[in-house]
ZAMARGU-4260 file (C-alpha; in steps of 0.2 Angstrom, whole numbers, plus 5000, padded with zeros to 4 digits):
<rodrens>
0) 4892/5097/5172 | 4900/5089/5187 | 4913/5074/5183 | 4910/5058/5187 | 4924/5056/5194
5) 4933/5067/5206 | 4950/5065/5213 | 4954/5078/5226 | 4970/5084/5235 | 4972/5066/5237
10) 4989/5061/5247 | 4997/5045/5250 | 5014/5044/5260 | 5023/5026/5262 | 5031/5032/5279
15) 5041/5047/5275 | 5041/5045/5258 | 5027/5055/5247 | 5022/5043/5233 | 5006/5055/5228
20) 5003/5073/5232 | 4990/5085/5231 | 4982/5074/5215 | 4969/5084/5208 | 4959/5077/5194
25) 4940/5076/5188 | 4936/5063/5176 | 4919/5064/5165 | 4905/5049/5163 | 4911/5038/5151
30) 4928/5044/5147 | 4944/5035/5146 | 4958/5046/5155 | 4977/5037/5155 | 4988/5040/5168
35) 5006/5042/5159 | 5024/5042/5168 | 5037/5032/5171 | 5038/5019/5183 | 5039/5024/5200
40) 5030/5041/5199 | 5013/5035/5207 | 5001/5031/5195 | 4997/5015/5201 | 4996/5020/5218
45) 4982/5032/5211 | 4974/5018/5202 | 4974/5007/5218 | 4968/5022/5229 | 4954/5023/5217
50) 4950/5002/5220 | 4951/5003/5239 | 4970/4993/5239 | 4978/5011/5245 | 4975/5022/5260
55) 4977/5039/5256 | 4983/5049/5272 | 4970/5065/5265 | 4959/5068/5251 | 4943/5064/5245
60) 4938/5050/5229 | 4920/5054/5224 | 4910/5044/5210 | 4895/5052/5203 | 4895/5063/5218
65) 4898/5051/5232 | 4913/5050/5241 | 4921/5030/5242 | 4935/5034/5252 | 4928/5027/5268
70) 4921/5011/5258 | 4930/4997/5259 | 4937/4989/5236 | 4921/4978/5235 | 4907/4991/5240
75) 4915/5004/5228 | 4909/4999/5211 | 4925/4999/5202 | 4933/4984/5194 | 4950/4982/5191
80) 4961/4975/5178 | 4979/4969/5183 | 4994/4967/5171 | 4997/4950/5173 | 4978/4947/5172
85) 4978/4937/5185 | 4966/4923/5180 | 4964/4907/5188 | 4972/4892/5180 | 4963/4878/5184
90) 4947/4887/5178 | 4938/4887/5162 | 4938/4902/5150 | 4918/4905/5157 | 4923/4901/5175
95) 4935/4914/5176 | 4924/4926/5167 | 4912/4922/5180 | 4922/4921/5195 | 4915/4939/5201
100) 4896/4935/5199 | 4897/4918/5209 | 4906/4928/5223 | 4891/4939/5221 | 4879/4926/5225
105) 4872/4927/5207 | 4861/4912/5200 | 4870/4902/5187 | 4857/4905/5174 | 4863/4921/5178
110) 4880/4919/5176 | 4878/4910/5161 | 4868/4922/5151 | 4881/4935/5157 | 4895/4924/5154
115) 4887/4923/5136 | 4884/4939/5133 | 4902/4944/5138 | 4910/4931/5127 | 4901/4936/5113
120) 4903/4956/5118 | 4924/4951/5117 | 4921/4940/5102 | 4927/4924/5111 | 4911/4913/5107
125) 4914/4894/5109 | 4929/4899/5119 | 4918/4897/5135 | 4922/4878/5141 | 4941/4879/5138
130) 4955/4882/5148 | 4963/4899/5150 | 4980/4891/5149 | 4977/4885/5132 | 4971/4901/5126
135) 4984/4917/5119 | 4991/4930/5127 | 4979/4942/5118 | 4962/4929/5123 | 4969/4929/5141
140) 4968/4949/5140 | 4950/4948/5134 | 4944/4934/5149 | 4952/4945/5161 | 4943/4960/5151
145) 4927/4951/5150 | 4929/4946/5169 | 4928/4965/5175 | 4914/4970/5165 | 4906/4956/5168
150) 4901/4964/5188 | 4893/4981/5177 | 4906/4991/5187 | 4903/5010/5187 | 4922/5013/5185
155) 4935/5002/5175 | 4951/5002/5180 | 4967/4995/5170 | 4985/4993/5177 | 4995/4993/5162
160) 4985/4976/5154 | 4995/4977/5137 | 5012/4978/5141 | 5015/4960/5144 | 5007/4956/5124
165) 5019/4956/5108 | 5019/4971/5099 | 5009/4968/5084 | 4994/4961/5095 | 4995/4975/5108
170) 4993/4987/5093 | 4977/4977/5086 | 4969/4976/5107 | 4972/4994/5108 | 4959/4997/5094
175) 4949/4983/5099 | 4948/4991/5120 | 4946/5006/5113 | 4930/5002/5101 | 4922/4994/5115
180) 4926/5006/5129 | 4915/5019/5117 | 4903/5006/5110 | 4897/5003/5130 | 4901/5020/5138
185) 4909/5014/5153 | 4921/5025/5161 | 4938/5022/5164 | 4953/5025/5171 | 4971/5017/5162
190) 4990/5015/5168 | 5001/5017/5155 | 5018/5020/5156 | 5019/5022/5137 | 5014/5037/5128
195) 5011/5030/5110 | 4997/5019/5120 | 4990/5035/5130 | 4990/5045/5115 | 4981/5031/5106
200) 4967/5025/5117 | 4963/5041/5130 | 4951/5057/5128 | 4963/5067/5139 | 4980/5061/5146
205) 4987/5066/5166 | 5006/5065/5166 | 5011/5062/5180 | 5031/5066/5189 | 5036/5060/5205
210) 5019/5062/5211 | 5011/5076/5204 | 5000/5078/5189 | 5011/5090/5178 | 4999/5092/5164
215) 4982/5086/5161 | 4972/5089/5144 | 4968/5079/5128 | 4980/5068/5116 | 4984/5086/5106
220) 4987/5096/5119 | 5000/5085/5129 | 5007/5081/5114 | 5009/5100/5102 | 5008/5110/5117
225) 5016/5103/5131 | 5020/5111/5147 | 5035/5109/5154 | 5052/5102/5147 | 5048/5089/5156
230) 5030/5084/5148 | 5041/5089/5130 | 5055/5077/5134 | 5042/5062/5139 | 5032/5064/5125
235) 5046/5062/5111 | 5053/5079/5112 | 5068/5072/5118 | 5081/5084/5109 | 5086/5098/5119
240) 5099/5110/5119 | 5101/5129/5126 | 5102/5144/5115 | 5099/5162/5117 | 5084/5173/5111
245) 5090/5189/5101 | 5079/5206/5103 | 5074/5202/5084 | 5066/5184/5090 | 5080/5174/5080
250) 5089/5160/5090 | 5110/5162/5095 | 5121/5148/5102 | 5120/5150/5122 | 5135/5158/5123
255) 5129/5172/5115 | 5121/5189/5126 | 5102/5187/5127 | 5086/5178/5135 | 5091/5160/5138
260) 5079/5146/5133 | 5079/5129/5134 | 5072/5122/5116 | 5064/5106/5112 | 5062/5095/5096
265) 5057/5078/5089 | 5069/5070/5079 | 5056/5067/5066 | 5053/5085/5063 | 5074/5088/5060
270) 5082/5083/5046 | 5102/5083/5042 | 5110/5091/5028 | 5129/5092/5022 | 5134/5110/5027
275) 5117/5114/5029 | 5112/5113/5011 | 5094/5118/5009 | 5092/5126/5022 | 5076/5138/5025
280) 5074/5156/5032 | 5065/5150/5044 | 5075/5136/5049 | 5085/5132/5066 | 5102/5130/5059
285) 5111/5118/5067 | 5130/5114/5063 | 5139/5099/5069 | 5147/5086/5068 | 5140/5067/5064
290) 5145/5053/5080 | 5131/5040/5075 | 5122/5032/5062 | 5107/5021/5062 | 5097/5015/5048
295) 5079/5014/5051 | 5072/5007/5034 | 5064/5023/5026 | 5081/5033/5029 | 5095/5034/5042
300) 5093/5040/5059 | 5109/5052/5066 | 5116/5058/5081 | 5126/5074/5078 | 5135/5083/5091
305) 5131/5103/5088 | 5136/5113/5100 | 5142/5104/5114 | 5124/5093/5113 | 5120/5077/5104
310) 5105/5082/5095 | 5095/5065/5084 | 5089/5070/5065 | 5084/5061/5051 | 5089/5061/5033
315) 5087/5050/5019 | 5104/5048/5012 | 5120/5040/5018 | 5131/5050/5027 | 5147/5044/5037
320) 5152/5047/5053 | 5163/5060/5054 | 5153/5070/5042 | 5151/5090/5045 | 5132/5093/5044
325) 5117/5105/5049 | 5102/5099/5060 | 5089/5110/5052 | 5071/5113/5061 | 5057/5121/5055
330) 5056/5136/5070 | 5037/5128/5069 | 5042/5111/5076 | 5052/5118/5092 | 5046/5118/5110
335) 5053/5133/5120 | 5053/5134/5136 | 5064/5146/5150 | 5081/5139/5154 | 5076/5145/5173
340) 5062/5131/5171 | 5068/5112/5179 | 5067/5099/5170 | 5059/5089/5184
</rodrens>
């Protein structure tokens, strides 16, 4: 089945500088796909390549087969989401909702019955005649939610829309998007430059690094199976240290004769034990020395240096700093990757 949409060797230079190269990427009819990296790495250039805001210097965009690149934002069929949401102050909660009809030359009984059905779609009935400065941060993100669908776009797009929202409500609006982006099938396309929220809303997740999509694949896979160190180290695998691989397959400290690898490993999956007390066959062993100590509630967090490299662990009990330890990972739970391989 051909995707829906179809991103293809698509480049975008700001003078001399390449902000996206050779993006490849095929999204399928009524999917969610979150664009994940850090700021500055191009994925809202892509998302405003996709609206018509961008100019690609090459490349094609194709929608359900038809390439919009040559069509100007408003003839594309996409609608797009901002992170400040962009609403219109002086205008009522259904005014802003249906801003995008009335520029469309709809009828107002039109707009009203769409208006309607959209407030009710987003739970906001009642809601209709007041002012979206009234309303809180999470109501704002569902008029400005309720303003892009309103149009029926063929594509949703979303620029980071949460990351201005307190914690605890971004958490209950990720459920809520999520629920309704599968309830009416539309496709979408989200910026996120948090992984927690990629892992928790999208079908399949394109990391992308200065430019380049470095991995694309489902929540699991970018997740247990990354690519690179570098998909690793941005998905939460942020311990790394060099060892060596023996002929038998056990690991060495670096400095030892064998095939060097870079290992990575999420502080939740290592736990710290005085002098290594408990360890398992089948455990990475690593001793060191304690240089921080966090509580986090359920346990302590620590930072032990092992081997010339701060490594992050968890354990239940006290322990002072100072304290000579073992970082112990199950061999399950590391990431192994060439030392030859960059990081970036």
């Amino acid at each position: 089945m051909s995707p829906y949409l179809s991103i293809e060797a698509l480049n975008v230079a700001y003078g001399d500088t390449r902000v996206l190269d050779d993006v490849n990427l095929d999204v399928a009819r009524g999917e969610l796909v979150a664009l994940l990296g850090s700021s500055g790495c191009g994925k809202t250039t892509l998302l405003r390549s996709i609206a018509g805001f961008v100019r690609p210097q090459s490349g094609a965009i194709r929608v359900d087969g038809r390439d919009i690149l040559p069509l100007p934002p408003e003839k594309r069929g996409t609608a797009m989401m901002f992170q400040s949401y962009a609403l219109w102050p002086h205008m009522s909660v259904a005014d802003n909702i249906g801003y995008g009809l009335k520029m469309r030359a709809w009828t107002k009984d039109a707009i009203a019955a769409r208006v309607k059905e959209m407030l009710a779609l987003l739970q906001l009935e009642g809601f209709g005649p007041r002012p979206v400065t009234q309303l809180s941060g999470g109501q704002r993100q569902r008029v400005a939610l309720g303003r892009a669908l309103a149009v029926d776009p063929h594509l949703l797009l979303l620029d980071e829309p949460m990351s201005n929202l307190d914690y605890k409500v971004r958490i209950e609006l990720r459920h809520e998007l999520r629920a309704l982006q599968r309830r009416i099938g539309i496709t979408a396309v989200y910026v996120t430059h948090d992984r927690e929220e990629a892992l928790t809303l999208a079908d399949r997740i394109a990391v992308i690094d200065a430019g380049r999509v470095v991995q694309y694949g489902t929540p699991e896979e970018i997740f247990h199976r990354p690519a690179s160190a570098f998909v690793a180290g941005f998905m939460g695998a942020d311990n790394a240290i060099e060892l060596t691989r023996r002929p038998d397959g056990s690991f060495a400290a670096a400095r030892e004769a064998g095939e060097r690898l870079r290992v990575h490993f999420r502080s939740d999956s290592a736990r710290v034990a005085p002098n290594g007390a408990g360890a398992a066959a089948e455990d990475l062993c690593l001793p060191g020395t304690v240089v921080q100590s966090l509580y986090v509630g359920q346990g302590y967090r620590y930072r032990v240096r092992a081997d010339g490299a701060d490594v992050w662990a968890h354990a239940a009990e006290r322990m002072p700093e100072g304290a000579h330890v073992a970082v112990l990972v199950p061999h399950s739970a590391l990431l192994v990757f060439s030392a030859a391989t960059p990081i970036h």
